[in-house]
PLY file of the C-alpha trace (Angstrom):
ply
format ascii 1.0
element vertex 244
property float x
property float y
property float z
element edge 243
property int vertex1
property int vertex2
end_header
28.50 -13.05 -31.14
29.51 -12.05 -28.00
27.73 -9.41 -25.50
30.73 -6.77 -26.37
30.23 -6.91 -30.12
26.60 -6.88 -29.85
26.93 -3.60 -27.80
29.49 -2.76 -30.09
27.87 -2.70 -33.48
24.28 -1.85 -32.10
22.65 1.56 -33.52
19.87 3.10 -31.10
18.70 5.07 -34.00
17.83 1.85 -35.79
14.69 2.36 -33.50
11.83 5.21 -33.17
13.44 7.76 -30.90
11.62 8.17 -27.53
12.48 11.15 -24.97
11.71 10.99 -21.02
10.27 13.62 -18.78
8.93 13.51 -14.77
5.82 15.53 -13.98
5.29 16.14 -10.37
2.18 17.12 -8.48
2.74 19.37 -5.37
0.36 19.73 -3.12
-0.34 22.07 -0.14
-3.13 23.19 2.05
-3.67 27.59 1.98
-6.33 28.47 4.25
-8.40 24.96 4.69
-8.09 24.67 0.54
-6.22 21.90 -1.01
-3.93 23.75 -3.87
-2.04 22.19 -6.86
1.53 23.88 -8.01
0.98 24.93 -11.66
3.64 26.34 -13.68
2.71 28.86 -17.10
4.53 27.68 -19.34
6.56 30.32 -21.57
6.76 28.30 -24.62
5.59 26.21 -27.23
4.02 24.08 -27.30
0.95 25.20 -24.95
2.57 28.47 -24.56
0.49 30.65 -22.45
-1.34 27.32 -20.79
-1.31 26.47 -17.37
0.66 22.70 -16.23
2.61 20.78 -13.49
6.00 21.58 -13.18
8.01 19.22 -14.89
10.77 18.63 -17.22
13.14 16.19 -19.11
15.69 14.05 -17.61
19.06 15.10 -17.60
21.94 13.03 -18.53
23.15 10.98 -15.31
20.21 11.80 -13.19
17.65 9.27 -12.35
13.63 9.85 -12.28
13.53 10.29 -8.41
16.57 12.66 -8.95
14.83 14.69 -11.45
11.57 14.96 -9.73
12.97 16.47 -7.05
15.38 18.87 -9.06
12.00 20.01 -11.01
10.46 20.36 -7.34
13.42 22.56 -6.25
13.03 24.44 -8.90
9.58 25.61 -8.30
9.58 26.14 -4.51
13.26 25.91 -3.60
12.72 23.35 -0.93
12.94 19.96 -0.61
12.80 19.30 2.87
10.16 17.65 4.66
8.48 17.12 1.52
6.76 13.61 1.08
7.15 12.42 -2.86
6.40 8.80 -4.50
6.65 7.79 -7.75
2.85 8.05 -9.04
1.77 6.52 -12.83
3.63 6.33 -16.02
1.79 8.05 -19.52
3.13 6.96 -23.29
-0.49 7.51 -24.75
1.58 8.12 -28.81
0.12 11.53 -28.75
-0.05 12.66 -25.41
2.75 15.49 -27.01
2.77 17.52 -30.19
6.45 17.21 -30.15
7.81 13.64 -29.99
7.10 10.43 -28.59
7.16 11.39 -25.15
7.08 9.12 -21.87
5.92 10.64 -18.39
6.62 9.60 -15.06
4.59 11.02 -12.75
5.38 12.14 -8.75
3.31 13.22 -6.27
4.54 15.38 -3.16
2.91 16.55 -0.19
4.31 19.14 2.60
2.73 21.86 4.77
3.48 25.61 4.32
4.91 25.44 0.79
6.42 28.64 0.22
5.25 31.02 -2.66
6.66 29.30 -6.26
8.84 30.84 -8.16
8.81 30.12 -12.59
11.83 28.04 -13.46
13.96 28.74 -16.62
11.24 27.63 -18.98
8.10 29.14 -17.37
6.19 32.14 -17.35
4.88 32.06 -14.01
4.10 29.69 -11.35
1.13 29.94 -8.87
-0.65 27.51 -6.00
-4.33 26.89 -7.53
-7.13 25.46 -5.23
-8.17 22.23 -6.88
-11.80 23.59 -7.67
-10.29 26.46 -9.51
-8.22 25.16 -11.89
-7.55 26.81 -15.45
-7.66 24.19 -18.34
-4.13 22.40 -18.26
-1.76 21.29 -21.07
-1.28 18.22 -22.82
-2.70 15.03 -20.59
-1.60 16.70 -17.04
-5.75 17.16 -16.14
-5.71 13.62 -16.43
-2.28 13.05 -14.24
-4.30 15.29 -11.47
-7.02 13.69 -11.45
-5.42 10.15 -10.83
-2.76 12.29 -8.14
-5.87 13.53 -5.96
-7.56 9.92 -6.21
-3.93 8.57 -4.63
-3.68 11.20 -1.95
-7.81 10.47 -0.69
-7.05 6.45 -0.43
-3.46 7.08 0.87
-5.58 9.08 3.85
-7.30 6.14 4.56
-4.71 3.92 5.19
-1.68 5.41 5.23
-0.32 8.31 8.21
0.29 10.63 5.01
-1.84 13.14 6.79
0.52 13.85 8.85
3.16 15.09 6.12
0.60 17.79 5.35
1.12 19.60 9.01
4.28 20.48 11.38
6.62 18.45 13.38
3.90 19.00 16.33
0.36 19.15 15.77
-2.98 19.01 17.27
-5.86 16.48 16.27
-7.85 19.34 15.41
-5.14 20.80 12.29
-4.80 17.19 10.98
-8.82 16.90 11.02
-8.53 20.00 8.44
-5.92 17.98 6.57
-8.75 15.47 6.15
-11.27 17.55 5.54
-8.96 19.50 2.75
-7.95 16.54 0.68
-11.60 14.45 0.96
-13.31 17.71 0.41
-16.15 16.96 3.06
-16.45 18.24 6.79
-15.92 15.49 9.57
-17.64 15.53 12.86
-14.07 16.20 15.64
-15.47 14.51 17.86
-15.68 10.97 15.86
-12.42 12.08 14.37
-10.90 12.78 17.29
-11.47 9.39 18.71
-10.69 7.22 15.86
-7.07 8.91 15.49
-6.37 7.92 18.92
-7.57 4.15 18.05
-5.02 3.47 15.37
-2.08 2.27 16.76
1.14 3.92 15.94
-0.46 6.92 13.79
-0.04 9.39 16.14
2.09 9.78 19.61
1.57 12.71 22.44
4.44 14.95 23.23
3.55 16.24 26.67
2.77 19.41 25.64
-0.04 22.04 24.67
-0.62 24.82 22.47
0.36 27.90 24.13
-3.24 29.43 24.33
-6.66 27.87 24.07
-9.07 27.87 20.90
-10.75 30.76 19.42
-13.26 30.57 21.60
-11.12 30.08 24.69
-11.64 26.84 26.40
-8.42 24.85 27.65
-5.37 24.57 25.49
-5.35 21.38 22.83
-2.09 18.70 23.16
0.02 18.46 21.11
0.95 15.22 19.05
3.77 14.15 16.27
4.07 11.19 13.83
4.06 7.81 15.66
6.14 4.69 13.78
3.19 3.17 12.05
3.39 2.85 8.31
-0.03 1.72 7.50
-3.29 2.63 9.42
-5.14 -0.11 11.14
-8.17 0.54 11.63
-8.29 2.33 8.49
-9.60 5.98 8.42
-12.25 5.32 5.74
-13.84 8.23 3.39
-17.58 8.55 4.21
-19.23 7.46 1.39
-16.69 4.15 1.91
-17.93 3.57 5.21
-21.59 4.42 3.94
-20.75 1.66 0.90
-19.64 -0.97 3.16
-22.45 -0.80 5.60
0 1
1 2
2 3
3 4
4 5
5 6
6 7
7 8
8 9
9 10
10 11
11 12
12 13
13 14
14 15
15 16
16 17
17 18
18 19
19 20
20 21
21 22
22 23
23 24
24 25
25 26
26 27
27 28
28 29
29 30
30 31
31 32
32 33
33 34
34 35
35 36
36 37
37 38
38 39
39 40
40 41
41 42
42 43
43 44
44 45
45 46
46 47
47 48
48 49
49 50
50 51
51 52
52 53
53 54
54 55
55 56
56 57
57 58
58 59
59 60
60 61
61 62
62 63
63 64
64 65
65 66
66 67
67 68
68 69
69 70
70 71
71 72
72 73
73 74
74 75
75 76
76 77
77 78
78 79
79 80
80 81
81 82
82 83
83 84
84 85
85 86
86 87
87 88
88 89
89 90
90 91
91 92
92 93
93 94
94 95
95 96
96 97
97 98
98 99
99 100
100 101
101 102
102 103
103 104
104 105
105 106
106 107
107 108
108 109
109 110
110 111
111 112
112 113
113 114
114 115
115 116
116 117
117 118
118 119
119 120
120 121
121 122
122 123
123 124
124 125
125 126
126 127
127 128
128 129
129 130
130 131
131 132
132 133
133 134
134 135
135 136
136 137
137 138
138 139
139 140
140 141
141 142
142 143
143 144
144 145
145 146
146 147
147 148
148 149
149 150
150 151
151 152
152 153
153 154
154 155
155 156
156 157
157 158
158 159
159 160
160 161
161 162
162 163
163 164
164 165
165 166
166 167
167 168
168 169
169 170
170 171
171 172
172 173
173 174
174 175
175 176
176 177
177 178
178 179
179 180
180 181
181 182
182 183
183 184
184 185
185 186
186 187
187 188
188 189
189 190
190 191
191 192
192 193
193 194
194 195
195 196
196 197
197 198
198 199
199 200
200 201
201 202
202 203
203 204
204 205
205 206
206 207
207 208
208 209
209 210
210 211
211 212
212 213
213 214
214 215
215 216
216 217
217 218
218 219
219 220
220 221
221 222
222 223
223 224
224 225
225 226
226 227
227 228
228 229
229 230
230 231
231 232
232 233
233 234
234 235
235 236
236 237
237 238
238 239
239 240
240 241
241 242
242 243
């Protein structure tokens, strides 16, 4: 038989049917606090629950394509937003519906605007990750693995840096740190290990326009240098405290 009648007399519903959907988890920093996006959804199932924006896959589009459509959809921007493909999840009853695959995405950017519920949601809201309602279906489980990425991807990765402006100081991407590993960091240590990793960050020539809170002189100013992976690494502190 050749490949065309194969393809010709084959039947996909000789097989259980499965359906695809992306679930992405946005995060931001509000005020020093790491926050999740979170959509309500507006029906069943899990009407009236709390999840991450997501959706099925159109016809044509690919998963990166509809990641970023469900994104869009949420916070109508897609610009300067960092997102990777994260974990797949086919647990057989991970939906009440079907036999439902997930592909998961993470993104990161800085100054997120306010989300706005897509066609099938209630509402949408930013949620600080220690204040999180109970979510639908197996997306606690997706968020938890999501915030585990983002901490090691600090460590040796420049992904802090997609969590600030074009320009920032050492002092804002020390809160970036401090937001995602949850634990304060001594700027002074901080300050000099950035500056020891070649290629994470590069200076710009210029300053802030005025100096701290307290006065003092006015910080420089740094953007992204070329590096793609951090060496030295930036370890956690209970790492460093494990491997001592």
């Amino acid at each position: 038989m050749s490949e065309s009648e194969y393809l010709a007399g084959y039947d996909p519903r000789a097989y259980p049917a499965v359906a695809v959907t992306v679930d992405v988890v946005a995060l931001t920093i509000i005020g020093g606090v790491l926050h999740v996006l979170l959509v309500e959804r507006g029906e069943p199932p899990y009407a009236g629950r709390w999840a991450l924006p997501g959706g099925f896959i159109r016809p044509g589009e690919d998963l990166d394509q509809a990641a970023l459509r469900e994104l869009s959809e949420e916070t109508g921007m897609t610009d300067r937003v960092h997102i990777e493909q994260l974990a797949s999840y086919g647990a057989p009853d991970r939906d009440p519906r079907m036999r439902i695959v997930s592909v998961s995405y993470l993104a990161f950017a800085p100054d997120l605007p306010d989300p706005r519920a897509g066609s099938d949601a209630a509402d949408a809201a930013w949620y600080g990750i220690d204040n999180l309602p109970k979510l639908a279906f197996d997306h606690e489980r997706i968020l938890g693995h999501a915030l585990e990425r983002a901490r090691a991807k600090l460590e040796y990765t420049p992904l802090a840096t997609a969590f600030v402006g074009e320009t920032f100081t050492i002092s804002e991407l020390r809160r970036v740190y401090e937001s995602v590993w949850g634990v304060p960091l001594h700027a002074g240590n901080f300050h000099r290990k950035i500056l020891s990793v070649p290629g994470f960050v590069e200076g710009t020539g210029e300053t802030t326009e005025s100096g701290g809170a307290r006065g003092g002189p006015r910080a420089k100013l740094y953007r992204a240098g070329d590096a793609r992976l951090l060496h030295p690494a930036l370890l956690r502190p209970e790492r460093e405290e494990e491997i001592r």
